[in-house]
N, CA, C and O of each residue as an XYZ file, in Angstrom:
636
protein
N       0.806     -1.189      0.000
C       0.000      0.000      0.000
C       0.854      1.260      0.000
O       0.269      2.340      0.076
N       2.244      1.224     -0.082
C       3.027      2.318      0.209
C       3.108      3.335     -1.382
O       3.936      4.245     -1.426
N       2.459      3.146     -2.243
C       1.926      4.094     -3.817
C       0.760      4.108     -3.878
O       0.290      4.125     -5.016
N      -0.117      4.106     -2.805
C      -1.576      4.645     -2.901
C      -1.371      5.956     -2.119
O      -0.501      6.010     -1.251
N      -2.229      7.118     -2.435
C      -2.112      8.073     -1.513
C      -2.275      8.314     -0.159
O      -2.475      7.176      0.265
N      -2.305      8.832      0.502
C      -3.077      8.550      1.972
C      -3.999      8.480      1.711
O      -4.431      7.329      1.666
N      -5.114      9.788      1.301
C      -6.706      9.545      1.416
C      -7.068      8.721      0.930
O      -8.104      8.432      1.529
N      -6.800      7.530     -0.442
C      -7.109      6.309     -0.743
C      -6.940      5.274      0.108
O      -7.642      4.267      0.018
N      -5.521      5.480      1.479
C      -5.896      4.295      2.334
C      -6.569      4.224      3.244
O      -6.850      3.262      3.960
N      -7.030      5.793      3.283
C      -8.086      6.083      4.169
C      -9.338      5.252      3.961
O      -9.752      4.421      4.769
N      -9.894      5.552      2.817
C     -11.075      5.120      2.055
C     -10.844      3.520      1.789
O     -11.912      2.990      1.481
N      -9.800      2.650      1.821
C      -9.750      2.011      1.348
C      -9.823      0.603      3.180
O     -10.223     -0.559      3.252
N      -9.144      1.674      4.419
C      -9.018      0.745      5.327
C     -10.871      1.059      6.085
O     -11.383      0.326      6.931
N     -11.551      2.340      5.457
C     -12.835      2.460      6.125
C     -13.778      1.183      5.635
O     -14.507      0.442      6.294
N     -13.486      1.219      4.273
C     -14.321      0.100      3.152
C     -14.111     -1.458      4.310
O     -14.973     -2.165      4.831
N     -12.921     -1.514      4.354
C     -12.779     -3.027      5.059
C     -13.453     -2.536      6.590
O     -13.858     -3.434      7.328
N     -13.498     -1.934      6.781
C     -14.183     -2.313      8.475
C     -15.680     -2.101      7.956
O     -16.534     -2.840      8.448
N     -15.918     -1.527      7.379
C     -17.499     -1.111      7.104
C     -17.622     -2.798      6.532
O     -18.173     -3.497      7.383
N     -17.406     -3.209      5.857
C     -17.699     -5.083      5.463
C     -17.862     -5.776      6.222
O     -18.825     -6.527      6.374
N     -16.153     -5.542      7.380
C     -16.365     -6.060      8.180
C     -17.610     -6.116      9.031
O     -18.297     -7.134      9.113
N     -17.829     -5.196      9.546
C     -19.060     -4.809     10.395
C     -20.830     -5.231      9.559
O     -21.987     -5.285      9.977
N     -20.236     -5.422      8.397
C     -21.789     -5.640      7.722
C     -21.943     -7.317      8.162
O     -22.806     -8.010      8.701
N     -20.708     -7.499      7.649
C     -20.616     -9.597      7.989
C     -20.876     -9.390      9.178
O     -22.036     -9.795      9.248
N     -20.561     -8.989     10.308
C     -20.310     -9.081     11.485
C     -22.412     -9.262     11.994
O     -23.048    -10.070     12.671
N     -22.730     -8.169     11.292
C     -24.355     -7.297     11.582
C     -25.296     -8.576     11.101
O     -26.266     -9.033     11.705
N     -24.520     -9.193      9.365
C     -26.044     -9.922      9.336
C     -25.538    -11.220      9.929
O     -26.490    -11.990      9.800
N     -24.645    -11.804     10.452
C     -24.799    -12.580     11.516
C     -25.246    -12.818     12.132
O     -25.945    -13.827     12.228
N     -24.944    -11.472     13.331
C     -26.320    -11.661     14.270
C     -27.751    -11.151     14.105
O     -28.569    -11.012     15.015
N     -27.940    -10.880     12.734
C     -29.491    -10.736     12.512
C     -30.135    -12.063     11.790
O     -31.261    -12.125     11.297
N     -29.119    -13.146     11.848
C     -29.473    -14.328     11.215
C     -30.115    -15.132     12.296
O     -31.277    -15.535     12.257
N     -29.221    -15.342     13.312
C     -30.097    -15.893     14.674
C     -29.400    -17.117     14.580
O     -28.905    -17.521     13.528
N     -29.333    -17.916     16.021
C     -28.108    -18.623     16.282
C     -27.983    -20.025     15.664
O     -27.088    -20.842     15.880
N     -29.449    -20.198     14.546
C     -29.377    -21.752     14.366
C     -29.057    -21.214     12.702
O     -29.128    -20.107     12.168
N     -28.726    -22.399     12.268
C     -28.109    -22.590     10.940
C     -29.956    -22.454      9.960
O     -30.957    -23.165      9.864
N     -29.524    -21.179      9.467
C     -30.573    -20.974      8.339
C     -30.131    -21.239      6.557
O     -29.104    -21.504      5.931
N     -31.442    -21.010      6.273
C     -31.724    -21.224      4.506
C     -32.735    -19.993      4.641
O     -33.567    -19.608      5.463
N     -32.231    -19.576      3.402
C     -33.719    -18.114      3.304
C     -34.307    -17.737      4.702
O     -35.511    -17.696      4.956
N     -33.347    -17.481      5.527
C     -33.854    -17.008      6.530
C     -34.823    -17.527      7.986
O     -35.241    -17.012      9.023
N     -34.856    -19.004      7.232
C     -35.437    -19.706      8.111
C     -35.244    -21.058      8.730
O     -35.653    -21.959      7.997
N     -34.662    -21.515     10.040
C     -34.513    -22.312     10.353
C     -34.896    -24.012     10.089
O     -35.974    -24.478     10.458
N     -34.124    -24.613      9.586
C     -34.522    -26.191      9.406
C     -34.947    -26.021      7.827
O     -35.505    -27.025      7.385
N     -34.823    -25.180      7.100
C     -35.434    -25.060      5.576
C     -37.137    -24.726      5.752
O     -37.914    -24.826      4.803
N     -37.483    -24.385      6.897
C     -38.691    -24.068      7.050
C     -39.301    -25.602      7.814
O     -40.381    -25.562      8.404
N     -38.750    -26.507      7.759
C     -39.417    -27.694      8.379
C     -39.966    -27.360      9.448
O     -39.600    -26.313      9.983
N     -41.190    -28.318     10.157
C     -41.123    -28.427     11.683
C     -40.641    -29.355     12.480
O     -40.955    -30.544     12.542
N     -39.639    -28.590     13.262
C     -39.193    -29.522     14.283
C     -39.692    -30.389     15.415
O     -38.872    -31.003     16.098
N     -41.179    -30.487     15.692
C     -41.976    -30.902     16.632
C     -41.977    -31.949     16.134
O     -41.846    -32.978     16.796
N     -42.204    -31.926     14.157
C     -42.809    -33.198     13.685
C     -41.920    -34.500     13.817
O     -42.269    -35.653     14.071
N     -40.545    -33.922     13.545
C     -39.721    -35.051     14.118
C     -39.945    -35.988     15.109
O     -39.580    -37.154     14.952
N     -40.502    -35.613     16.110
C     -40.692    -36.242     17.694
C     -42.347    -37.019     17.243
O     -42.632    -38.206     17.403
N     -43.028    -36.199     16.799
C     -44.359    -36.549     16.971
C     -44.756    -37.425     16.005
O     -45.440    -38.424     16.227
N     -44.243    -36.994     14.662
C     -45.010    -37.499     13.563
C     -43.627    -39.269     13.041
O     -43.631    -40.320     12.399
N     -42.727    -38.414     13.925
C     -41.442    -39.781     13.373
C     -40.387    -39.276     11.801
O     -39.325    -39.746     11.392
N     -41.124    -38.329     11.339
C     -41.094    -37.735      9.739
C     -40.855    -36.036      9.361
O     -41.340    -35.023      9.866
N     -40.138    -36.187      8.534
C     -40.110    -34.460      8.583
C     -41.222    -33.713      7.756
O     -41.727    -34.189      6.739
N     -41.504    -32.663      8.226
C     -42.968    -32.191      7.734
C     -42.606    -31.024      7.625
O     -42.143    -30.327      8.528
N     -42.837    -30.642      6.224
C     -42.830    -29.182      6.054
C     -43.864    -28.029      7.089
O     -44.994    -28.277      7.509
N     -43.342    -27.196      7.234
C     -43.829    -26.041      8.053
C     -44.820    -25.179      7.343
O     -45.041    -25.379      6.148
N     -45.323    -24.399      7.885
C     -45.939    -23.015      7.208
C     -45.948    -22.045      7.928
O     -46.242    -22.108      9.122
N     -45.589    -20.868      7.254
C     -45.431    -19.288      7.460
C     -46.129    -19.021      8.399
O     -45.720    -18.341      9.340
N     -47.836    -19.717      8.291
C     -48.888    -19.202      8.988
C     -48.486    -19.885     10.309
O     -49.182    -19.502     11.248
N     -47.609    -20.735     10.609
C     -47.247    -20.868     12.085
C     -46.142    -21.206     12.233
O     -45.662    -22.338     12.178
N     -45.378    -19.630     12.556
C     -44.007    -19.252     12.904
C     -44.032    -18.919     13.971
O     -45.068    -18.500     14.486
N     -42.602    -19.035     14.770
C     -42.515    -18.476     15.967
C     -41.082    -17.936     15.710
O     -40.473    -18.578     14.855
N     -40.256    -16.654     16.392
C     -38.921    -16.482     16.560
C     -38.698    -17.322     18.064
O     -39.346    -17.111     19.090
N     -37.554    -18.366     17.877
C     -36.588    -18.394     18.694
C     -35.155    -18.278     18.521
O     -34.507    -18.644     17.541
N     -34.716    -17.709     19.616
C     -32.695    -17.171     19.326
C     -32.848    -15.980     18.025
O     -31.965    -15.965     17.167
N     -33.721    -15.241     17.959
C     -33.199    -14.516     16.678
C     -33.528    -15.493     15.190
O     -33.125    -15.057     14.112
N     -34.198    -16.671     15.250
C     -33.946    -17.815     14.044
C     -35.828    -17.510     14.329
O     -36.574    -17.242     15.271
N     -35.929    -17.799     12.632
C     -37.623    -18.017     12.545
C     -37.645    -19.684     12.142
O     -36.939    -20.299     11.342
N     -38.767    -20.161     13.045
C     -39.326    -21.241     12.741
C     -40.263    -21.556     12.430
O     -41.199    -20.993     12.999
N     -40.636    -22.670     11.316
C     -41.890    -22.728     10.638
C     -42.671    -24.495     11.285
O     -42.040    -25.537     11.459
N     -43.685    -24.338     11.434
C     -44.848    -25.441     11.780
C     -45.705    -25.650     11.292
O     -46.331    -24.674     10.876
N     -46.260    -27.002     11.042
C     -47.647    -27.686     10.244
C     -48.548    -27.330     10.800
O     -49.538    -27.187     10.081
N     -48.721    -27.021     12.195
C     -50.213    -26.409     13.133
C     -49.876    -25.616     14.198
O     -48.799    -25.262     14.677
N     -51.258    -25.370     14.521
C     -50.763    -24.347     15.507
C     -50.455    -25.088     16.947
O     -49.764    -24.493     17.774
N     -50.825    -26.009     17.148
C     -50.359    -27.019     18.017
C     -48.924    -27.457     18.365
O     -48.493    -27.629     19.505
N     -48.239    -27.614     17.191
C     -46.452    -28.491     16.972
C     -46.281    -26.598     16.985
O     -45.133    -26.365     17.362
N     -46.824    -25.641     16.782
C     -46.412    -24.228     17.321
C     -46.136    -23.726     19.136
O     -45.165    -23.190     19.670
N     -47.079    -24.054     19.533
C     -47.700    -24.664     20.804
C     -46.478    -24.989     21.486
O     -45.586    -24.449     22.141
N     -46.860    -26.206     21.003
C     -45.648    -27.245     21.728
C     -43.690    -26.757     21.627
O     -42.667    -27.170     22.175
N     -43.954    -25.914     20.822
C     -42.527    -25.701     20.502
C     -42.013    -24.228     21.694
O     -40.973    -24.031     22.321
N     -43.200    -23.497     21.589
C     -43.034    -22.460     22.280
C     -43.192    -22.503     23.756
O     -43.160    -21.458     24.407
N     -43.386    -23.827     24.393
C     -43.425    -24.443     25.671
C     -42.179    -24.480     26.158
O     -41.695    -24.065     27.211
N     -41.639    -25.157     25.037
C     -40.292    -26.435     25.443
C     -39.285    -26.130     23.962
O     -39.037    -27.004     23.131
N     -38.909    -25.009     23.903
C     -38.019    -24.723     22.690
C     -36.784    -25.891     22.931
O     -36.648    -26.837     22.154
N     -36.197    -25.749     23.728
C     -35.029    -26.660     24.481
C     -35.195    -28.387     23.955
O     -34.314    -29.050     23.408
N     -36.737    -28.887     24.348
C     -36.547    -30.343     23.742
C     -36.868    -30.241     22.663
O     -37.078    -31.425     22.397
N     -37.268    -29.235     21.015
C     -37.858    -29.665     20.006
C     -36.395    -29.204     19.068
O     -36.011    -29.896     18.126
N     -35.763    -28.076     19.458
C     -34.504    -27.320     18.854
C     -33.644    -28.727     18.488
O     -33.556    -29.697     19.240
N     -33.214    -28.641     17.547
C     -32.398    -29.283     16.457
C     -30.618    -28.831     17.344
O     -30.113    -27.761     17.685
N     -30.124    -30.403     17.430
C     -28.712    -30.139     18.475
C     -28.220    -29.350     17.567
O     -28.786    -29.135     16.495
N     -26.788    -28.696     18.019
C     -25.792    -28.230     17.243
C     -26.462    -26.511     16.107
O     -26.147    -25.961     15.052
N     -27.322    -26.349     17.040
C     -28.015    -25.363     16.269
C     -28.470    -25.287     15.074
O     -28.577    -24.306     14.340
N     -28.924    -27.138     14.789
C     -29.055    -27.023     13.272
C     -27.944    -27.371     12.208
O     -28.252    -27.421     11.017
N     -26.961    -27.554     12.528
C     -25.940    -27.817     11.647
C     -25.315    -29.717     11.332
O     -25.363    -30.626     12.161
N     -25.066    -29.756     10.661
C     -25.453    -31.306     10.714
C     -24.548    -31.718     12.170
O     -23.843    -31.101     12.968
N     -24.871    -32.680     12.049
C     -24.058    -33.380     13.464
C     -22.798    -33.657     12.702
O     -21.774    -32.973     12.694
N     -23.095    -35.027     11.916
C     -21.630    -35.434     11.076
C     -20.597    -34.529     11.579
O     -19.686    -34.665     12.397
N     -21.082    -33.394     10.716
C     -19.764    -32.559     10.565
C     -19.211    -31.720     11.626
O     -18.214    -30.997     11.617
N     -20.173    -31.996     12.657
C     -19.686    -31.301     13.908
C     -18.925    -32.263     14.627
O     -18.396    -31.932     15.689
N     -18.803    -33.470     14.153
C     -18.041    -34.428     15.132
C     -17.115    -34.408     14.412
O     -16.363    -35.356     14.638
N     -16.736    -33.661     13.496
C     -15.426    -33.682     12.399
C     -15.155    -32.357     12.584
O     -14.606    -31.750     11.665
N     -15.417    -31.830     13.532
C     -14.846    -30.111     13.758
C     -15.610    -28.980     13.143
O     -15.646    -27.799     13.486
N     -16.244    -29.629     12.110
C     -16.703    -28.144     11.104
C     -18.221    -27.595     10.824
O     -18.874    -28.484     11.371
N     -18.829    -27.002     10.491
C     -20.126    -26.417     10.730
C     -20.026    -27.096      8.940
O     -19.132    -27.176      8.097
N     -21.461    -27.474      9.011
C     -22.184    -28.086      7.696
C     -23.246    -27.737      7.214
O     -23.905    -27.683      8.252
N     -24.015    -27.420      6.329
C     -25.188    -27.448      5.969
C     -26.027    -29.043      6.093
O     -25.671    -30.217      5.987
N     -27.170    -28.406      6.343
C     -28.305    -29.749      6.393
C     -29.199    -30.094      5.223
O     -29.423    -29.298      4.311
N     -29.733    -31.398      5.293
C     -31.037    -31.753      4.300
C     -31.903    -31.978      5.515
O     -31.517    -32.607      6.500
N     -32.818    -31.559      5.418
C     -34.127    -31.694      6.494
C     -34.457    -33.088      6.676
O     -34.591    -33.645      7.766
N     -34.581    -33.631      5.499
C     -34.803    -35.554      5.361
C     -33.534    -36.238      6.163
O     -33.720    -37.376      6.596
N     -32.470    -35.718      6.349
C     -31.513    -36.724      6.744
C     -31.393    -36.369      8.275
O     -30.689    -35.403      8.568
N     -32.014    -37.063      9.255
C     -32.456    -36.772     10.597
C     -32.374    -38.161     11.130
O     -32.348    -39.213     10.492
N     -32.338    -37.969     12.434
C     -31.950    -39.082     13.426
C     -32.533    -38.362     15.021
O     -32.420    -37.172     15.316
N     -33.185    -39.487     15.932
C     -34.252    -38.521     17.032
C     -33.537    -40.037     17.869
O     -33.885    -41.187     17.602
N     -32.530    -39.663     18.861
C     -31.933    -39.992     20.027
C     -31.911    -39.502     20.919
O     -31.631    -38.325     21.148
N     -32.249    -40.439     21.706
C     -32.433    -40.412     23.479
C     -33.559    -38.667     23.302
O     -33.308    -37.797     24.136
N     -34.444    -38.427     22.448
C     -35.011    -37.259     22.668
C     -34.357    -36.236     22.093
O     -35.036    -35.230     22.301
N     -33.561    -36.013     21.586
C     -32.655    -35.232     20.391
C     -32.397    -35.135     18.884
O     -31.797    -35.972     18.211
N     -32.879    -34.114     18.503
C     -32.976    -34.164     16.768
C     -31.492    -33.918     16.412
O     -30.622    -33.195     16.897
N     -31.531    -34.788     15.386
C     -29.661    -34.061     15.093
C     -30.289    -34.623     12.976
O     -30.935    -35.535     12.461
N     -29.541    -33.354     12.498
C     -30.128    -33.685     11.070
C     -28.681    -33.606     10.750
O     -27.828    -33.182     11.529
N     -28.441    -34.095      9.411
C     -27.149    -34.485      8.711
C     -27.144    -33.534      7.653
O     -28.049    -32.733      7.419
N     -25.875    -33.688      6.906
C     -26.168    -33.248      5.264
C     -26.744    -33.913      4.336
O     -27.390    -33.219      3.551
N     -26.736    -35.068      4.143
C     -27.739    -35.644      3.243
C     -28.156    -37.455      3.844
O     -28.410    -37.953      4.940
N     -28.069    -37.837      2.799
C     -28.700    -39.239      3.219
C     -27.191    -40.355      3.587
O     -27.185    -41.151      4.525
N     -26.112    -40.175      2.695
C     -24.692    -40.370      2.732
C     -24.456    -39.830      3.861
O     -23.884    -40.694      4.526
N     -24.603    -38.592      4.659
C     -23.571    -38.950      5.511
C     -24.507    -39.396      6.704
O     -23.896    -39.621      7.748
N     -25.669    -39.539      6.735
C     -26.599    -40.371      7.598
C     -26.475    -41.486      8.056
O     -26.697    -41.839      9.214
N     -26.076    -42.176      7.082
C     -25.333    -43.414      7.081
C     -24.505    -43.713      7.447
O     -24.353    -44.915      7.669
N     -23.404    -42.709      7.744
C     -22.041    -42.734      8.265
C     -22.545    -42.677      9.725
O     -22.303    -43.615     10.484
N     -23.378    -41.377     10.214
C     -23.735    -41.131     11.224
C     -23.718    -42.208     12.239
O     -23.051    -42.448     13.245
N     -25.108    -43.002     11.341
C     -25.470    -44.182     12.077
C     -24.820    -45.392     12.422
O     -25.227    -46.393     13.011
N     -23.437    -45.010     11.803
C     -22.967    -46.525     12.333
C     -22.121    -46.447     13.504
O     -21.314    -47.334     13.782
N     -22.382    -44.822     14.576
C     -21.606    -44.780     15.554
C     -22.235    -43.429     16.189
O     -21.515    -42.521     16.604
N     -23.554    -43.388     16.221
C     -24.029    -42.297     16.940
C     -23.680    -41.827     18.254
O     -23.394    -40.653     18.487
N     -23.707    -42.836     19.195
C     -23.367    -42.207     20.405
C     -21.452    -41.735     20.540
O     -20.787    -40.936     21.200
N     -21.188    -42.794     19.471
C     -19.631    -42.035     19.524
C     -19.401    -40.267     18.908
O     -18.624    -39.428     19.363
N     -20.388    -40.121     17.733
C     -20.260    -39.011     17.244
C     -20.846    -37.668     17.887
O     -20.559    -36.494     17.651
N     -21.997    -38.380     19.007
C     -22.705    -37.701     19.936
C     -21.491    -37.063     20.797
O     -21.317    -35.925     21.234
N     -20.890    -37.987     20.851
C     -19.745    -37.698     22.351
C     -18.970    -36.829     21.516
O     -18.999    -35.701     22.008
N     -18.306    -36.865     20.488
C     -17.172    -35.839     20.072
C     -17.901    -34.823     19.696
O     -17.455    -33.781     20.176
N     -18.875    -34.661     19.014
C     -19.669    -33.315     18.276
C     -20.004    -32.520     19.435
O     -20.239    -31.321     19.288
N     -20.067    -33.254     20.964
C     -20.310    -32.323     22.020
C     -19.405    -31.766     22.716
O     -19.647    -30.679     23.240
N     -18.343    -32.297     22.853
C     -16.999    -32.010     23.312
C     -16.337    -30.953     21.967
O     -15.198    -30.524     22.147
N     -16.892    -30.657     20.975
C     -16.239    -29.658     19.716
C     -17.493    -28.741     19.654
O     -17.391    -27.630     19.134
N     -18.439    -29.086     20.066
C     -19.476    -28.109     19.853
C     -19.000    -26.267     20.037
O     -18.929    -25.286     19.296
N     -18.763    -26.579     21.460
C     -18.009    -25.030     22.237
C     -16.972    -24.540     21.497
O     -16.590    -23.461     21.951
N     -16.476    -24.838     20.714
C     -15.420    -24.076     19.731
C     -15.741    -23.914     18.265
O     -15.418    -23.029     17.473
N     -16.644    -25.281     18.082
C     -16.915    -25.326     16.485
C     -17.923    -24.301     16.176
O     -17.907    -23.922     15.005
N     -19.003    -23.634     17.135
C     -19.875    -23.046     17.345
C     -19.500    -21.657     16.840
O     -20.041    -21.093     15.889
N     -18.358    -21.098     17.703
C     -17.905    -19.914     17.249
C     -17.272    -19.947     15.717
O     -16.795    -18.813     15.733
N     -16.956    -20.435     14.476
C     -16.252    -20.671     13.574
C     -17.739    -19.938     11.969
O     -18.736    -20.646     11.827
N     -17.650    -19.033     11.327
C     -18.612    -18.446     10.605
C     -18.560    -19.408      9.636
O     -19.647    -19.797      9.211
N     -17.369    -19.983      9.093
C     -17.326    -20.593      7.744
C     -18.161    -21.905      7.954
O     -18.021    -22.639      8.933
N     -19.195    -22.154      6.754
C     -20.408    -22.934      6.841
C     -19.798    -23.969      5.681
O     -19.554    -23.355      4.642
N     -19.560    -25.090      5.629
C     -19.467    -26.273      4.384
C     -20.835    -26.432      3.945
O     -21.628    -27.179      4.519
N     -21.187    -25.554      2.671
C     -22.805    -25.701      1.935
C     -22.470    -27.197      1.396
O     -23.315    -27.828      0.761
């Protein structure tokens, strides 16, 4: 930078914090669980997991905010129920697949690739690594929780 003028590195070190601060802003206007268009689980409901055994698309008409994250529901009931007990219906790992949290790294999810242990939703990236999942859940349970507290803080998402 030593043949740019000053006032260009002026303008040029304001530009990077102003970015900075924008990444920084829609972060936390995203809300703490791993979204798609703005909405938690791809819009699924998370109740249905527990109740129905199956993932069930949500609807707009019964949303609730929790953490800053919007969530979508099939009734106003699995709405209900969610806004009781956010704690047992919330998707571990804030939504991010498990897999990849027992491998250190924040992942994107498929709503279909889900697993409901000991009372805990944990969704994967797809149906492949579901499979992986399953052939050692409580082991991957144990490391994805012991990495959770660090992997948590990390922005970069594996789509």
């Amino acid at each position: 930078m030593k043949n740019i003028p000053l006032p260009r590195r002026v303008s040029i070190s304001r530009l990077a914090i102003c970015l900075t601060m924008g990444a920084l802003a829609a972060h936390a206007v995203a809300g703490e669980y791993f979204e798609r268009n703005g909405i938690a689980i791809q819009g699924y409901d998370p109740v249905a997991y527990f109740q129905m055994g199956r993932p069930v698309q949500g609807s707009p008409d019964f949303k609730l905010q929790h953490k800053g994250s919007e969530f979508h529901f099939s009734s106003q009931a699995n709405r209900n129920a969610f806004a009781a007990d956010p704690d047992r219906y919330s998707p571990q790992y804030n939504g991010f697949c498990a897999f990849g949290m027992a491998s250190g790294y924040k992942a994107a999810i498929q709503p279909t690739a889900f697993t409901v242990v000991n009372g805990k939703l944990y969704l994967n990236y797809n149906a492949d690594i579901q499979k992986k999942w399953g052939t050692d859940v409580s082991g991957y349970v144990k490391k994805a929780d012991g990495l959770w507290p660090e992997t948590s803080r990390q922005a970069k998402v594996v789509e």
